[in-house]
C-alpha positions in Angstrom: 0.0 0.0 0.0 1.5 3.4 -1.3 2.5 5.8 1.7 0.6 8.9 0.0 -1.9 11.0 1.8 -4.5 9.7 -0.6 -8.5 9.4 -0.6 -10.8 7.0 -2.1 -13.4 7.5 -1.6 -17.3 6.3 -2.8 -21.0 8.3 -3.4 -23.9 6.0 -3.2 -27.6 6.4 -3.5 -30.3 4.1 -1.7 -34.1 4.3 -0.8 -36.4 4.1 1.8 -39.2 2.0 1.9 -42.5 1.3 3.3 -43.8 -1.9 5.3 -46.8 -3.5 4.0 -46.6 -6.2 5.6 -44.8 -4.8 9.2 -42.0 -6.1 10.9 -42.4 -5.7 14.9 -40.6 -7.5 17.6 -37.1 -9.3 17.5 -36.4 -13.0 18.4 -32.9 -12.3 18.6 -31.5 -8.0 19.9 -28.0 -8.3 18.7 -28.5 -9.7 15.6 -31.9 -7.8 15.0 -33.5 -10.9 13.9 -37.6 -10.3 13.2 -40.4 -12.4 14.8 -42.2 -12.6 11.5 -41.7 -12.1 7.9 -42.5 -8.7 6.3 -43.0 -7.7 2.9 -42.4 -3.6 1.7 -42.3 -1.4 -1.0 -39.3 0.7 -2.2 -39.8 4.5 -2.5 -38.4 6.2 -5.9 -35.1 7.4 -4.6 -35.6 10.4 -6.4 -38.1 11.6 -3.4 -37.0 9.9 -0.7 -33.3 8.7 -0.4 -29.9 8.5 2.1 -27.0 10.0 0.5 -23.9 8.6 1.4 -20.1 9.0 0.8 -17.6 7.0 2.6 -14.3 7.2 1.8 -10.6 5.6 2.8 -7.3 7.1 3.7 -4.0 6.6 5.1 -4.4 9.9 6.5 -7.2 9.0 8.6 -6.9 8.6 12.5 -9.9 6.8 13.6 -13.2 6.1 12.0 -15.7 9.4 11.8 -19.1 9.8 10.6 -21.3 12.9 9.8 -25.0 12.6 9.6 -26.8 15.3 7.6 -24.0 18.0 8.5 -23.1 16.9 12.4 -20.7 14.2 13.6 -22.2 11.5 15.4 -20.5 8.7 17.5 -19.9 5.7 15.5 -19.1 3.3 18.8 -22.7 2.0 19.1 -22.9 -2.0 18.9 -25.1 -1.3 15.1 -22.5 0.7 13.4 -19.5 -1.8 15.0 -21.2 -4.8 13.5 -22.1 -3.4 10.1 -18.1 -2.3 10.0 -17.0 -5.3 11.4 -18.8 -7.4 9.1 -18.1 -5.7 5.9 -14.8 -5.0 6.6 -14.5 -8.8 6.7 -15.3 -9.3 3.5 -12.9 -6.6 2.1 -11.3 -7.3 -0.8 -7.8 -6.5 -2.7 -8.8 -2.6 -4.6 -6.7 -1.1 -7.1 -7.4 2.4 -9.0 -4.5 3.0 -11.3 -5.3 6.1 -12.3 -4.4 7.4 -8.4 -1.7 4.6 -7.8 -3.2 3.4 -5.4 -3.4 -0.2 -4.2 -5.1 -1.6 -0.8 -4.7 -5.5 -0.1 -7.3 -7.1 1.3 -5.5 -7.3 4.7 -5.2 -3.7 5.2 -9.3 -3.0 5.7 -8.5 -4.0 9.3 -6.4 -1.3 10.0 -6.9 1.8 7.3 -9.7 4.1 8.8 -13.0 5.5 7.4 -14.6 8.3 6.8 -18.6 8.7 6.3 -21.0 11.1 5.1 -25.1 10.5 5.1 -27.9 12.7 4.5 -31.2 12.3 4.5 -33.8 14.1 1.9 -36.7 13.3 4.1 -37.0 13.6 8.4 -34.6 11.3 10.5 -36.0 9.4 13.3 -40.1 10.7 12.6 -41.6 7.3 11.1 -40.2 7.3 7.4 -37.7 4.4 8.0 -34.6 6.9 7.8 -32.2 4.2 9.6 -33.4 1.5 7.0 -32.0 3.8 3.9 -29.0 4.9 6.0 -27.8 1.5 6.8 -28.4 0.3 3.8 -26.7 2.7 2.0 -23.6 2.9 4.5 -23.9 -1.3 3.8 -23.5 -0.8 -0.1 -21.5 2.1 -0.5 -18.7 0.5 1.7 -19.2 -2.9 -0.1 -18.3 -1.3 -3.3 -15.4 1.3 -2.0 -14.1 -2.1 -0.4 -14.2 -4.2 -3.3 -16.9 -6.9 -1.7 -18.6 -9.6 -3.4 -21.5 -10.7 -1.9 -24.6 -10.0 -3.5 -27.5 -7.8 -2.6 -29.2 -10.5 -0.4 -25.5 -11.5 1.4 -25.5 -7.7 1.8 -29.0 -7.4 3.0 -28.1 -9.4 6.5 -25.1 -6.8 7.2 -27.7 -3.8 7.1 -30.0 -5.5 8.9 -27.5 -5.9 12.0 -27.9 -2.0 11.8 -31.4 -1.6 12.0 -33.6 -4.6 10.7 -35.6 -2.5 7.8 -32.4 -1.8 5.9 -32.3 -5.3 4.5 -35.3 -4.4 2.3 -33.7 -1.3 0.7 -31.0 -3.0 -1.0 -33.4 -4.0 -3.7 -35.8 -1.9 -5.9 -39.5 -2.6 -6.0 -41.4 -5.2 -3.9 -39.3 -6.7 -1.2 -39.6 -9.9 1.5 -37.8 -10.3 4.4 -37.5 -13.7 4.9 -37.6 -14.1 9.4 -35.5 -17.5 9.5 -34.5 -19.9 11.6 -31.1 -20.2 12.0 -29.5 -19.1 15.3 -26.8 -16.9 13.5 -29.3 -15.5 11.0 -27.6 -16.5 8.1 -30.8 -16.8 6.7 -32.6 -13.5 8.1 -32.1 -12.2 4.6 -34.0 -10.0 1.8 -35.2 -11.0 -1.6 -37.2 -9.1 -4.2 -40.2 -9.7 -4.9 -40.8 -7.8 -7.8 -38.9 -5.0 -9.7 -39.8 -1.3 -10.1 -41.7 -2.0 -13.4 -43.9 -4.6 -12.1 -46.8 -2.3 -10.6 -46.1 0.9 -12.2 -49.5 2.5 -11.6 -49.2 2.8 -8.2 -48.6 6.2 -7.1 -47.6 6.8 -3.1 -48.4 9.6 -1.7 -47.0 10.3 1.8 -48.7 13.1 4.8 -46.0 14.7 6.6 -47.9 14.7 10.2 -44.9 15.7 12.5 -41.3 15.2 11.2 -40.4 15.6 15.3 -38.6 12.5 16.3 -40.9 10.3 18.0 -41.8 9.6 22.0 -41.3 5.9 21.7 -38.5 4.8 19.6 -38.9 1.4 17.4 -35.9 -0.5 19.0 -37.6 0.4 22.7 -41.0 0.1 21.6 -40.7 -3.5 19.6 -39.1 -5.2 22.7 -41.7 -3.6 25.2 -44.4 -5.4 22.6 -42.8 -8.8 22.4 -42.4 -8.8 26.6 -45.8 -8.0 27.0 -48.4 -8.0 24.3 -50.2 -11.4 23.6 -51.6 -10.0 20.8 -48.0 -9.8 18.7 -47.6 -13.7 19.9 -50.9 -14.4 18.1 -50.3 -11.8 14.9 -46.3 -13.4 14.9 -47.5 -17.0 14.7 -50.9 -17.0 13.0 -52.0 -14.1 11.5 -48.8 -13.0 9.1 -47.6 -16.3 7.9 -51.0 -16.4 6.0 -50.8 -12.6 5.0 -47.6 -13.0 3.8 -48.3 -15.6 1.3 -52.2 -13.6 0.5 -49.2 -10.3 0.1 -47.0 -12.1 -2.5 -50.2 -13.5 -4.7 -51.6 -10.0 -4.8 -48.2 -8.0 -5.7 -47.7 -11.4 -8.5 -51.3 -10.9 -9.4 -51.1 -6.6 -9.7 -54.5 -7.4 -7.5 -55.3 -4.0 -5.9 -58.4 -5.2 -4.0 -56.1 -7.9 -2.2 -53.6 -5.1 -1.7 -55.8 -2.6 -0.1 -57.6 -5.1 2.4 -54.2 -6.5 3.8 -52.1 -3.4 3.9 -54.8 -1.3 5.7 -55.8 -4.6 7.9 -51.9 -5.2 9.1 -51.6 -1.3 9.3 -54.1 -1.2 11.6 -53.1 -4.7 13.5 -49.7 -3.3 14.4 -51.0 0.0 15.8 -52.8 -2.4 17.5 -50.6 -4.2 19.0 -48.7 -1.3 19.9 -52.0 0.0 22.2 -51.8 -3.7 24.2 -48.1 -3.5 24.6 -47.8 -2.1 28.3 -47.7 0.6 28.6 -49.4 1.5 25.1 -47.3 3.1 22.2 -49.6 5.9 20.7 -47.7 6.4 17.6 -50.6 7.9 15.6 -52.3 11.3 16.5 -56.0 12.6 15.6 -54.3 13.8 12.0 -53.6 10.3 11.2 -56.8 9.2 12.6 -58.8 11.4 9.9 -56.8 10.0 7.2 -57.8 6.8 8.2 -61.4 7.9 8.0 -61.1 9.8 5.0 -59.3 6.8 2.8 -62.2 4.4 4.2 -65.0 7.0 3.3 -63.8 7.7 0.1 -63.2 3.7 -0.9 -67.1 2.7 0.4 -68.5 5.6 -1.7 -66.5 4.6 -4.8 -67.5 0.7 -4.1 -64.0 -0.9 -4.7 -61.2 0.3 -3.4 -58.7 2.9 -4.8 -56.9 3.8 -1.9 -54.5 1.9 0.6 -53.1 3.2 3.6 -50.3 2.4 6.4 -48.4 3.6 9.2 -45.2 2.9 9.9 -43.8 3.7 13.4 -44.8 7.4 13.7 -48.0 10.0 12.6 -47.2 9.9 8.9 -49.5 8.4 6.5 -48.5 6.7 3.4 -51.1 6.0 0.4 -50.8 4.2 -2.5 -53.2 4.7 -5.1 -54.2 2.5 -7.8 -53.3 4.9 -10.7 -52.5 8.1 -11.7 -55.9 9.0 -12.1 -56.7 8.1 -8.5 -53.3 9.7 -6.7 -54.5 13.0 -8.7 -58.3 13.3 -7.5 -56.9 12.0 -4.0 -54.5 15.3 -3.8 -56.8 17.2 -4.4 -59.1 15.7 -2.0 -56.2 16.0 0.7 -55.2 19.5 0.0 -59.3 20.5 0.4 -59.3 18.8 3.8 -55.4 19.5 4.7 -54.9 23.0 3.2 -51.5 24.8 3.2 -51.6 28.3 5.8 -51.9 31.6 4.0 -47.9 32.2 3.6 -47.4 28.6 2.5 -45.7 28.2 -1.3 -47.5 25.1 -2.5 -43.8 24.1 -3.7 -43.1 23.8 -0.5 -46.0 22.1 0.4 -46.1 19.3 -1.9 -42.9 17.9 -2.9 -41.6 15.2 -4.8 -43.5 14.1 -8.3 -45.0 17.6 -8.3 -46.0 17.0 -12.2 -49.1 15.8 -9.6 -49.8 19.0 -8.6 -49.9 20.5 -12.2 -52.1 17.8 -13.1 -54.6 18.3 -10.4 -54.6 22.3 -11.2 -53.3 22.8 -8.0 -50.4 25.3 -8.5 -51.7 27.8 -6.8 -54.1 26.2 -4.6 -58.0 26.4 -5.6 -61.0 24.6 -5.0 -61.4 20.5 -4.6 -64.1 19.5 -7.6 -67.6 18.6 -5.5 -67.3 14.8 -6.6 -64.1 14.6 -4.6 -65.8 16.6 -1.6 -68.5 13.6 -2.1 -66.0 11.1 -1.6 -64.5 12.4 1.6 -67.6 13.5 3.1 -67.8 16.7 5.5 -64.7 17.6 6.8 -65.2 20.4 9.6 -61.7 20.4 11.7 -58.6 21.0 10.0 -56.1 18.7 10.5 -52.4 19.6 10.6 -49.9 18.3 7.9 -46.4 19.8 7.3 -46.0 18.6 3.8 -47.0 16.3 1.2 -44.7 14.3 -1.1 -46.0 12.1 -3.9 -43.4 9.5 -4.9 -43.8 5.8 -6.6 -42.5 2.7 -6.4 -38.6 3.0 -7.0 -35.1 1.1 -7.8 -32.5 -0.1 -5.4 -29.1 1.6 -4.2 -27.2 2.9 -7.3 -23.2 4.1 -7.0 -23.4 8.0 -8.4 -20.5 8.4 -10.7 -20.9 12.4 -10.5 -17.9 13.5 -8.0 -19.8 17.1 -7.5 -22.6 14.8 -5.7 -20.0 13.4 -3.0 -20.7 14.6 0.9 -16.8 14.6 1.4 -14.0 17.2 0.0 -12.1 14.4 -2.3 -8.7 15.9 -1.3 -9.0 16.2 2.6 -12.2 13.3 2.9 -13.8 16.3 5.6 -17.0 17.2 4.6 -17.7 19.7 2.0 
């Protein structure tokens, strides 16, 4: 290994996604392995992504991380592992346009630098860890030259929080639970690409981007020690979901869809009021959604709408086509409207083409045949923001240097 003070260094790109099929409670802490299988959706990373830059140097006295501008510890037992591990698999890297060489013994000792950020809340329900492991997982498999492939991968990030495992693949994703003690198995497989169900359209309700009360690591083990209802949902209700989940997302069946995504949206909720004591992770905003999705499916007769919650206030829809996601905006914007100063470009973000579609650009009236479908709406609810998205690709390595978090000459952040 040359004795120059140079920098490698690696941009990558990875999405969130959203549980249709929820993951809550672990069998196993350390190794975050789940109590059930879940099943999710990847967001278009073009709305909702984890930037990440990591980079290697000789320079380099210890390992130091930034998240969306500050420095955070990296000595947590999450980010150890996910180092650990991939460092492990490290292979021989070679750039000869630099002159630089790294053998595959020398990831043990050369340090790392890392840079994330977020385009969407940390911490406020929109599975922020899951893209930011994930990403840290893929970027530093490629700066470091690893082999494995996306479902090897997908059980590193899911030692740093368990979601991650499902956003190393585009489209619709399974986690597969396992059984093996070292959860070799615990891994994630796609279900079905981007391209598969491309009239969905997601559109997500900002309720509070605060972090939350209850955090999902404290909150899932406080379930599993003393809910009875996530024994019962772990052992007999989401084995058959799961397999009702795949045949619907194989079958583009949106009927299917709607009925199981709202039904285990509204089971883990549930579960979280009989954990003791009860997780409130919804508020009366999200309870109004709720009403306004089910309203608005019974007075169309078949549903058009789906809707979940993850761990936090935030809604996500899906509808069933463009049509749908463009009548429902409007619908949401009469019953959630921006306040006086608000620039609608600042209040839906995202796929705005939406917006233009829906003649919404500078606010205006909902058409009386949405109003039908929603019903009365007296109270106001409070949303920050709106942002309309799809289903999306996996991670992607940006080749664009101007896109890297780090300064390529010093690997401090820009």
């Amino acid at each position: 290994m040359a004795e120059e003070k140079w920098v490698l260094m690696v941009t990558a790109q990875t999405p969130t996604n959203i549980a249709v099929i929820k993951y809550w409670g672990k069998r196993d802490e350390v190794r975050i392995l789940p109590i059930n299988d879940s099943i999710s959706v990847t967001l278009d990373p073009d709305h909702l992504c984890t930037l990440t830059t990591v980079a290697v140097s000789p320079a380099f006295d210890r390992d130091r991380m930034w998240l969306n501008g500050k420095e955070i510890s990296l000595s947590g037992s999450r980010y150890q592992n996910s180092l650990r591990e991939i460092r492990s698999r490290g292979d021989d890297v070679e750039d000869e346009a630099k002159g630089i060489k790294i053998a595959k013994k020398d990831w043990e000792k050369l340090h790392l630098h890392i840079a994330s950020y977020n385009n969407f809340p940390t911490a406020a329900g929109l599975a922020s860890s899951a893209a930011g492991f994930a990403c840290l997982v893929f970027a530093l498999a490629k700066l470091m030259n690893v082999h494995e492939d996306p479902s090897q991968l997908s059980a590193i990030a899911r030692q740093g929080s368990g979601s991650a495992c499902r956003s190393l693949f585009g489209g619709f994703v399974k986690w597969n639970m396992g059984n093996k003690e070292d959860g070799s198995d615990s891994v994630a497989v796609q279900l079905a690409d981007e391209k598969h169900w491309d009239d969905l359209v997601i559109i997500i309700a900002v309720v509070s981007s605060r972090e939350k009360e209850t955090s999902s690591t404290s909150g899932m083990r406080e379930s599993v020690e003393t809910s009875l209802l996530l024994q019962h949902r772990a052992k007999e209700v989401v084995p058959v979901r799961m397999l009702q989940m795949e045949e619907a997302i194989k079958n583009r069946d949106f009927t299917s869809f709607t009925k199981l995504t709202c039904s285990d949206s509204n089971q883990f909720h549930a579960v979280c009021m009989d954990t003791s004591p009860p997780i409130f992770y919804m508020n009366d905003t999200s309870h109004r959604i709720i009403s306004l999705v089910e309203k608005w499916n019974r007075t169309v007769g078949t549903p058009e709408i789906a809707y979940t919650f993850d761990a936090g206030p935030n809604a996500v829809l899906i509808a069933r086509s463009r049509k749908v996601a463009v009548e429902l905006l409007q619908g949401l914007l009469y019953c959630f409207p921006p306040k006086p100063d608000t620039d609608m470009k600042s209040y839906v973000l995202g796929d705005t083409s939406i917006v233009k579609e829906a003649g919404l650009e500078r606010g205006g009236e909902a058409p009386q045949e949405i109003k039908d479908k929603i019903g009365s709406q007296d109270q106001k609810g409070e949303v920050s923001y709106f942002i309309c998205s799809r289903p999306g690709k996996g991670p992607v390595v940006l080749q664009d240097q101007t896109q890297a978090l780090l300064h390529p000459e010093t690997g401090l952040p820009k």
